[in-house]
N, C-alpha and C positions, 0 to 999 in steps of 0.2 A: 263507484264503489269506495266505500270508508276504507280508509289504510290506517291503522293503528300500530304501534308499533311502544312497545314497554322497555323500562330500563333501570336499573339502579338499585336490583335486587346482590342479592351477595350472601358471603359467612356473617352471621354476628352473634356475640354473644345474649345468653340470656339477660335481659333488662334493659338492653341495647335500644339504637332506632336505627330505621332505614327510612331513605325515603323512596317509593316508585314513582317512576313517572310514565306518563302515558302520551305519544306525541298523535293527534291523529292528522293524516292527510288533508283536511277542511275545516271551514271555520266548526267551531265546537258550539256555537250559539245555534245553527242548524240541528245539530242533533240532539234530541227531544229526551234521552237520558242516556247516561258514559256509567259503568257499570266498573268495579273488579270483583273478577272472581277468584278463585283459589281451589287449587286440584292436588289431593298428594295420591301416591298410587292406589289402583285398584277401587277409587270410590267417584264419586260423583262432584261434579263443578259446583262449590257451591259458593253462594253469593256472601262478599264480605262489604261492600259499600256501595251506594249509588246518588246519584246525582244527576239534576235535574237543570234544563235549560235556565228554569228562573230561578236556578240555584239551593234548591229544597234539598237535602239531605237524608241517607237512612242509614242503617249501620245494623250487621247482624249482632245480636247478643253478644255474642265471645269477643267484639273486639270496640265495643262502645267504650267511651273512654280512655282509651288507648288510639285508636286509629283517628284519623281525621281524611276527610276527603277533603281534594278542594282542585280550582279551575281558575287557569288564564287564560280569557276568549282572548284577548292581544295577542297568544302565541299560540294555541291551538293546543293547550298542553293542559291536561290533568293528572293529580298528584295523589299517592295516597302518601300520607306522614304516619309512619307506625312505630312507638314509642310502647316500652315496657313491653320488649318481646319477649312470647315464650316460646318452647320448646313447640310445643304444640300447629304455633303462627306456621312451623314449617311447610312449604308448598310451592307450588310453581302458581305465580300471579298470575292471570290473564285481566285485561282490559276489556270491556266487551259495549258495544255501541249499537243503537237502537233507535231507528230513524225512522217516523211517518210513512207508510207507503214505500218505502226503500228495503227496510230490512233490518238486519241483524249481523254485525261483524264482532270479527275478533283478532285480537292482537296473536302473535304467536308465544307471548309468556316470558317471564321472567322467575327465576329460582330463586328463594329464600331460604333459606339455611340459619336454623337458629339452636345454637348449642347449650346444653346445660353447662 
């Protein structure tokens, strides 16, 4: 089982950065795509960046430009870099990992908080 585990969420202000980080349990070159997602109350998980074993990238609309995903297979650790935050960005990050034949994990989350 993938252990995921997120960090480096916080207060910031509007225009602000933060960076998350994502450490999982095993090497991350096994797992086939590292995903975050973002949940604020009463709606649904919805996807904000992904990233792929050889390294291909996606980004939903609202945060192109702004976010950056990225990945050290040396440490097992993936990053999102989020830059020119709004109000909006606000949620709780989850990490979420997607393995061949294994499955499907997730991190237990991290809060962002981004003030006007």
């Amino acid at each position: 089982q993938v252990q995921l585990v997120e960090s480096g969420g916080g207060l910031v202000q509007a225009g602000g950065s933060l960076r998350l980080s994502c450490a999982a349990s095993e090497r991350i070159i096994g797992i086939n795509v590292i995903y975050w997602y973002r949940q604020t109350p009463g709606k649904q998980r919805d996807l904000v960046a992904a990233i792929t074993s050889s390294g291909s990238t996606n980004y939903a609309d609202s945060v192109k430009g702004r976010f950056t995903i990225s990945r050290d297979s040396a440490e097992n650790m993936v990053y999102l870099q989020m830059n020119s935050l709004k109000p909006e960005d606000t949620a709780v990050y989850y990490c979420h990992a997607y393995v061949h034949f294994r499955g499907e994990y997730w991190g237990q989350g991290t809060q962002v908080t981004v003030s006007s």
